[in-house]
C-alpha positions as CSV (number, residue, x, y, z in Angstrom):
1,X,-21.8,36.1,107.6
2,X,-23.6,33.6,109.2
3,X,-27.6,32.6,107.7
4,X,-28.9,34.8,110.6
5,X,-26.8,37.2,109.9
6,X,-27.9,37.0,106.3
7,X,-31.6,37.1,107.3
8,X,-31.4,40.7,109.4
9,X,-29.5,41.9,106.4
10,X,-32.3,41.2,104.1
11,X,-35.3,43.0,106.6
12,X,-33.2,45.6,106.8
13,X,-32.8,45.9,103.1
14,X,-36.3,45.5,103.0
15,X,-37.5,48.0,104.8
16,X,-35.1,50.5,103.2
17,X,-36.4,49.2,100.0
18,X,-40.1,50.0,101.4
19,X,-39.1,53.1,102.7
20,X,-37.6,54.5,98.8
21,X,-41.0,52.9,97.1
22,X,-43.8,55.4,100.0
23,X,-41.5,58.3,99.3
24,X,-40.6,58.1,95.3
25,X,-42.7,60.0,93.0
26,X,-43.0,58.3,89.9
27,X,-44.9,61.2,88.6
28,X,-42.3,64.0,89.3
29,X,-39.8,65.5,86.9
30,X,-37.2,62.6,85.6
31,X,-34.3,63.4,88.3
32,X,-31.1,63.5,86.9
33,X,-28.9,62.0,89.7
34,X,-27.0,59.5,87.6
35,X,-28.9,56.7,88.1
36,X,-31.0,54.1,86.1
37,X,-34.5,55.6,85.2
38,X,-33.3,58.8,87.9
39,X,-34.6,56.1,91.0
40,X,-32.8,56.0,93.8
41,X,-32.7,52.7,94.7
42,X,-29.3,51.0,94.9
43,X,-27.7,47.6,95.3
44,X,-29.2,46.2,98.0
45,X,-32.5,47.8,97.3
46,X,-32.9,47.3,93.7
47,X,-34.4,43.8,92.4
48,X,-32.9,43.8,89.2
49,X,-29.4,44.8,88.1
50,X,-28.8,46.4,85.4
51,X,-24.8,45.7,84.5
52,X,-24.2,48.2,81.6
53,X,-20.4,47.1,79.2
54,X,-18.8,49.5,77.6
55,X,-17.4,47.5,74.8
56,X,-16.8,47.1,70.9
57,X,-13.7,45.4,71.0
58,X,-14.5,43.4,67.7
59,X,-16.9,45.7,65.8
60,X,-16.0,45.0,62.2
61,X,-18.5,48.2,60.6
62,X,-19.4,51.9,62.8
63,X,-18.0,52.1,66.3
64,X,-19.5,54.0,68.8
65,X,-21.5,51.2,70.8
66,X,-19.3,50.8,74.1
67,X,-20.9,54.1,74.8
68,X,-24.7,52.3,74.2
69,X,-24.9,52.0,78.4
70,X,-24.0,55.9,78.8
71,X,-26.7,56.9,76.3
72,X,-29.1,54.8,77.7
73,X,-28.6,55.7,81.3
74,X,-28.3,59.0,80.2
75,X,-32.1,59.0,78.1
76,X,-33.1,56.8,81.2
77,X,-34.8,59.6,83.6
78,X,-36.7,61.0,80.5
79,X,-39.7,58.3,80.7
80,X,-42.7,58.1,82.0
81,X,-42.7,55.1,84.0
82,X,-46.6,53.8,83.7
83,X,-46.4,50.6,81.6
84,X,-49.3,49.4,80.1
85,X,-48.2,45.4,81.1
86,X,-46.7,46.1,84.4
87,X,-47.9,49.1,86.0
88,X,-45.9,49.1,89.0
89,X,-43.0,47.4,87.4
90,X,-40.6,49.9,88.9
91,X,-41.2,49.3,92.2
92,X,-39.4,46.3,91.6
93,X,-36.1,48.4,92.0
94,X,-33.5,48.7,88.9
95,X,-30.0,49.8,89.3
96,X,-26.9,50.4,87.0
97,X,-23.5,49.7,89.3
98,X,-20.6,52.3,87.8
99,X,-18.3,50.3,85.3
100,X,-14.9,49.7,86.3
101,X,-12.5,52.1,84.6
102,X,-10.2,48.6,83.6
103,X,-12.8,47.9,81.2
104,X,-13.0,51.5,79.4
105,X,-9.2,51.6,79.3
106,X,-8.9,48.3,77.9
107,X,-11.5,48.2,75.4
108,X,-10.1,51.5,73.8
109,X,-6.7,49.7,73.7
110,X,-7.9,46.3,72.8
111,X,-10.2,48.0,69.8
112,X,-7.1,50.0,68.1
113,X,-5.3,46.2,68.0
114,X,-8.5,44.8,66.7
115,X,-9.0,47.6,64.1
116,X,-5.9,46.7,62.6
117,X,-6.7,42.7,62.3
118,X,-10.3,44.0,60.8
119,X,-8.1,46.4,58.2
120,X,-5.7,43.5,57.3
121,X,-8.3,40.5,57.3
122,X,-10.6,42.6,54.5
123,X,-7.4,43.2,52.7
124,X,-7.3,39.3,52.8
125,X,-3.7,39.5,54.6
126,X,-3.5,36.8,57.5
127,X,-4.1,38.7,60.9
128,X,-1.0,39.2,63.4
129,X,-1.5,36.2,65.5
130,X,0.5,38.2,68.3
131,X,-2.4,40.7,68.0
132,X,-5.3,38.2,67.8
133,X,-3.7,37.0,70.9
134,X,-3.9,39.5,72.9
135,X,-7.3,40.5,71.8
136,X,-9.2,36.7,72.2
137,X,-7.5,36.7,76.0
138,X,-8.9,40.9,77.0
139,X,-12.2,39.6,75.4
140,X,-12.1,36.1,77.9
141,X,-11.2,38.4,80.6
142,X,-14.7,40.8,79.8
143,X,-16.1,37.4,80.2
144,X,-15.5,36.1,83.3
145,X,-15.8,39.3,84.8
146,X,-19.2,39.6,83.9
147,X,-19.6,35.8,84.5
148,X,-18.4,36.4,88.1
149,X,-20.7,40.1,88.4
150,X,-23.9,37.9,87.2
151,X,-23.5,35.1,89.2
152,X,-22.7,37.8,92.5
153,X,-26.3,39.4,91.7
154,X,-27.7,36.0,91.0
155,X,-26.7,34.6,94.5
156,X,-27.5,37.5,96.1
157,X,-31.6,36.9,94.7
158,X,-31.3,39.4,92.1
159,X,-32.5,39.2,88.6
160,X,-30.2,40.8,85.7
161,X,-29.9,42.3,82.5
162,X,-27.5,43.4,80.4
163,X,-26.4,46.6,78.3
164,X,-23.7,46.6,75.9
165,X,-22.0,47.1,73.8
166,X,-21.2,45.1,70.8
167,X,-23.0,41.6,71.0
168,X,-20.5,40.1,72.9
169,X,-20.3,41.1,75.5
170,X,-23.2,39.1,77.1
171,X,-21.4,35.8,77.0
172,X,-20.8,36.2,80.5
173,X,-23.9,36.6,81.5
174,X,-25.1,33.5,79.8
175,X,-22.7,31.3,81.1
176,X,-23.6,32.2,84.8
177,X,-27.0,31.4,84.6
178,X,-26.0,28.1,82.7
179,X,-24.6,27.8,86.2
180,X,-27.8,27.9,87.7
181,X,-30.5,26.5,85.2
182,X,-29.7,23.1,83.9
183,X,-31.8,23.8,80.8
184,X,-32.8,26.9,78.8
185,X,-33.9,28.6,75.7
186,X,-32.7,31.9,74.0
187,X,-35.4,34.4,72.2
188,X,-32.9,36.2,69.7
189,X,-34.0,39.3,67.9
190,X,-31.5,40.8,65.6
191,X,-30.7,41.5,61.6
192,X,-28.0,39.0,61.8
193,X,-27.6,35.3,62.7
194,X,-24.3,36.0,64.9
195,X,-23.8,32.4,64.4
196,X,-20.2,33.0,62.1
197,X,-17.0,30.8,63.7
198,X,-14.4,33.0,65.6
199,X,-15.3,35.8,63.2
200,X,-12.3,37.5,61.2
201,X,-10.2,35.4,63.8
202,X,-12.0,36.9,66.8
203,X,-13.0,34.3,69.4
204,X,-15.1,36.4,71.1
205,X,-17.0,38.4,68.1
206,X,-20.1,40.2,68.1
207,X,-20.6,38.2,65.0
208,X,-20.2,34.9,67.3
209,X,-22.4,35.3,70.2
210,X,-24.9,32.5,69.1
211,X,-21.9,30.4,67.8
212,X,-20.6,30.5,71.5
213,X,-23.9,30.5,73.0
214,X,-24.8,27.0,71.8
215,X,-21.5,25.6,73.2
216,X,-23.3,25.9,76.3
217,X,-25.3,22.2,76.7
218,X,-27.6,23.7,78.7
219,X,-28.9,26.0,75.6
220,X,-31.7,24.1,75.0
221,X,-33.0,26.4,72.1
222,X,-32.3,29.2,70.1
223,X,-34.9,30.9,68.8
224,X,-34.3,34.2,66.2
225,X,-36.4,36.5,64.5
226,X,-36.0,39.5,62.5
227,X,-32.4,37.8,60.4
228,X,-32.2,39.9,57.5
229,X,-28.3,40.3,56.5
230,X,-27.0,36.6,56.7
231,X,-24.0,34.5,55.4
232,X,-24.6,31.8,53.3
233,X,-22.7,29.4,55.8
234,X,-24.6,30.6,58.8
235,X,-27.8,29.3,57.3
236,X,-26.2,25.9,56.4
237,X,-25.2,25.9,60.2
238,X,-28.4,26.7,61.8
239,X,-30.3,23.9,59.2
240,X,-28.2,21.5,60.5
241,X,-28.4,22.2,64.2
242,X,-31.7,20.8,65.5
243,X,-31.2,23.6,68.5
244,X,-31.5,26.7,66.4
245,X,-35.0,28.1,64.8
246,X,-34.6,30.5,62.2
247,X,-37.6,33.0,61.5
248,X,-36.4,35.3,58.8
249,X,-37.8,39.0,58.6
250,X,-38.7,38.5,54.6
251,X,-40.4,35.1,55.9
252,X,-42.0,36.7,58.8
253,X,-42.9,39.6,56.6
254,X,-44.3,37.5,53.7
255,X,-46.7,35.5,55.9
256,X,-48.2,38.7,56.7
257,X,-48.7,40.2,53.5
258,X,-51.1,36.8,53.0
259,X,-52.8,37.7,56.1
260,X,-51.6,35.9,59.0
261,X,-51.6,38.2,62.0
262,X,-48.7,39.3,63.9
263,X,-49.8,38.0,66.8
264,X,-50.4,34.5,65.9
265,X,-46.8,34.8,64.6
266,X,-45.6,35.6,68.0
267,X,-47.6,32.4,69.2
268,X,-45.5,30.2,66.8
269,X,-42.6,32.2,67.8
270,X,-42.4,31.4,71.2
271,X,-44.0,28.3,70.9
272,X,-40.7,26.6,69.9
273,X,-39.4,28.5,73.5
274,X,-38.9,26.4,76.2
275,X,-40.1,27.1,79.9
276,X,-37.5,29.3,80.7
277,X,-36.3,31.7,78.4
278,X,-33.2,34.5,78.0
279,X,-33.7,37.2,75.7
280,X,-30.7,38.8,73.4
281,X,-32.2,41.8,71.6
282,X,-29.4,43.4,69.2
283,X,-30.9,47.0,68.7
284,X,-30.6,46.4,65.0
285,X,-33.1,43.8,64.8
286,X,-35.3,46.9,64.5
287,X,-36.1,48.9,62.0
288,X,-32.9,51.4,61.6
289,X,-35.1,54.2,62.1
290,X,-35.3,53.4,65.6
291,X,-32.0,52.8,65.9
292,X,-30.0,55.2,63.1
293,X,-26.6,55.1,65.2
294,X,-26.6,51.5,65.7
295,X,-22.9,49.6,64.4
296,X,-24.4,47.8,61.5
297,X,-28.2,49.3,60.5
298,X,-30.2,47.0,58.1
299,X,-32.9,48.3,56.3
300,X,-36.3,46.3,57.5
301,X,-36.7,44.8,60.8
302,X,-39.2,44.9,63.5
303,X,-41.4,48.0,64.9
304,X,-40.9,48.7,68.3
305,X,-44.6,47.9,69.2
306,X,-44.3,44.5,67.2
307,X,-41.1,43.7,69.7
308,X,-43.1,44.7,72.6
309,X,-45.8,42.3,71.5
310,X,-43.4,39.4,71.0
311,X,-41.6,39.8,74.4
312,X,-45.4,40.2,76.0
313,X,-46.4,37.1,74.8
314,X,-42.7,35.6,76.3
315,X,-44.0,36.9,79.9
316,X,-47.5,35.5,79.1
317,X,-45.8,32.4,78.6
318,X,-42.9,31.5,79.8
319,X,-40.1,32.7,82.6
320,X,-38.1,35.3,81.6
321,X,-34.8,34.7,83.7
322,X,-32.8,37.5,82.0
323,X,-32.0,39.7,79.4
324,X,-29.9,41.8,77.3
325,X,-29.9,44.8,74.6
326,X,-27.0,45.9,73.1
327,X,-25.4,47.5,69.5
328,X,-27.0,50.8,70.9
329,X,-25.8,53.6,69.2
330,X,-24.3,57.0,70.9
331,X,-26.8,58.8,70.1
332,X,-30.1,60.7,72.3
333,X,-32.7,59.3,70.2
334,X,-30.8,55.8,69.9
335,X,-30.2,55.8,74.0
336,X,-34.0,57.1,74.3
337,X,-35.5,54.1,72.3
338,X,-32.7,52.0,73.9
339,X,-33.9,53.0,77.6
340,X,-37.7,52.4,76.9
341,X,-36.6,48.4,75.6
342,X,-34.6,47.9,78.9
343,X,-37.6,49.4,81.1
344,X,-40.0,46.8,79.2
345,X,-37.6,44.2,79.9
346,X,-37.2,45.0,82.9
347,X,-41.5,45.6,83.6
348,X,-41.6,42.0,81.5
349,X,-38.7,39.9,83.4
350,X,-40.6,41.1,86.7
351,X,-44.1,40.2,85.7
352,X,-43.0,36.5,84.0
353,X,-43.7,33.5,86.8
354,X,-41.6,29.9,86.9
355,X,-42.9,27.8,84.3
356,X,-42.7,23.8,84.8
357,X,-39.9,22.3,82.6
């Protein structure tokens, strides 16, 4: 398709686009038509896609996360969809493609091999390497598919976000837009670090995400908050690496209890944030209340209106040029707190402008 080509495409698209936004009510009863938020915008039409991943190859505690994208699309057409920071954010257009059924089958067979390397490792037996094989090369597979399904929307003038899953499954994701931003920071909110090395011999762990997320040069930063179950060697590694900034819940928590507000917190926070700025928000860096079904709960954590004020001040800020939440649990209320973090995201990433570098 040649660029003229390209250009008619686009009005046409546009004016399809126009045509969904003077007829939907966003009002009217939540439809329940099996997509994102019940809209009926699709590919073409939609501004941001949402790529949900089915996966929990590596989970090392509860399972039950690869189905995290079902229960939030499923929770999705129950919201009202005023938000209080982007009141028209949904005209922007979000839409959930179907996943491919290669990655259901294989995650259900990769996770029975990967069970048995988790059963053998805590039993301090050395892991089948034939095993460990096979998983690390399904889990590099997830990746460049995603890599290749981020970088498609990305060309295409798309924004994107990301629902998994175990935590790593958005590897991908961050490595296509590595492709396109020379330099960038991560906002990290969990109850772990994720910063462990090939994790239980796992290349790919949800326990690794960070570790392989600063191979990437152009992370410029990594910034985390809400760390309350940490190893002892994850610590050393993030002192020593000038990249990563460490806010601890008990740390955050503690400066609070002596007054300091929560918002001027979230100034410090993203203060260390450079212009650009991906967010990875692990369900569990809540507090487990909101997220009961969630693969490893921690008590403490964040309230979800403390989160909301933290990613605000990101979009205040700073370009948000993508996202993801995952560790959702199976569950209605986990999938309905789940939906209303990617809708914020999603209201947030829209609203945040280019920042100079």
């Amino acid at each position: 398709m040649d660029l003229k080509e390209q250009k008619a495409t686009r009005q046409k698209q546009q004016i399809r686009k126009q045509q969904i936004v003077e007829t939907f009510d966003p009002s009217g009863v939540g439809i329940e038509n099996g997509s994102l938020f019940g809209f009926p915008f699709d590919y073409d039409t939609a501004d941001i896609i949402v790529i949900g991943v089915p996966w929990e190859v590596t989970v090392s505690f509860h399972s039950g996360t690869s189905q995290g994208p079902q229960a939030v699309l499923a929770a999705s057409p129950q919201l009202d969809f005023y938000d209080y920071d982007n009141p028209e954010g949904w005209k922007q257009g979000m839409y959930m493609p179907p996943v491919p059924d290669w990655i259901v089958q294989k995650n259900q067979k990769l996770r029975s091999l990967a069970q048995a390397i988790v059963s053998e490792t805590e039993k301090g037996v050395l892991p089948d390497p034939k095993k460990l094989k096979a998983v690390n090369a399904g889990c590099r597979q997830l990746n460049q598919w995603l890599l290749q399904k981020t970088a498609q929307a990305i060309n295409a003038g798309k924004k994107v976000g990301i629902v998994g899953g175990d935590h790593s499954v958005p590897l991908g994701a961050m490595q296509a837009l590595a492709q396109k931003h020379p330099s960038f920071g991560i906002l990290h909110i969990d109850a772990h670090c994720d910063l462990r090395d090939a994790y239980q011999g796992f290349e790919f762990s949800h326990a690794s995400i960070m570790r392989n997320a600063l191979k990437l040069p152009q992370v410029s930063r990594l910034v985390q908050v809400g760390i309350r179950d940490v190893a002892p060697n994850e610590v050393a590694f993030a002192q020593a690496e000038e990249r990563v900034f460490l806010y601890h819940d008990t740390a955050l928590k503690r400066s609070r209890y002596k007054g300091t507000p929560w918002y001027t917190l979230c100034q410090q926070i993203v203060a260390d944030l450079p212009a650009q700025v991906y967010i990875s928000f692990d369900i569990d860096g809540l507090d487990p209340k909101l997220c009961p079904a969630t693969g490893t709960p921690v008590p403490g954590g964040l309230a979800l209106d403390e989160a909301f004020c933290l990613l605000r001040e990101v979009a205040d800020t700073r370009e948000i040029i993508g996202f993801d939440l995952c560790e959702v649990g199976p569950n209605e209320w986990d999938g309905n707190v789940g939906a209303r973090i990617v809708y914020k995201l999603c209201n947030l990433m829209g609203l945040s402008q280019p920042r100079k570098k």
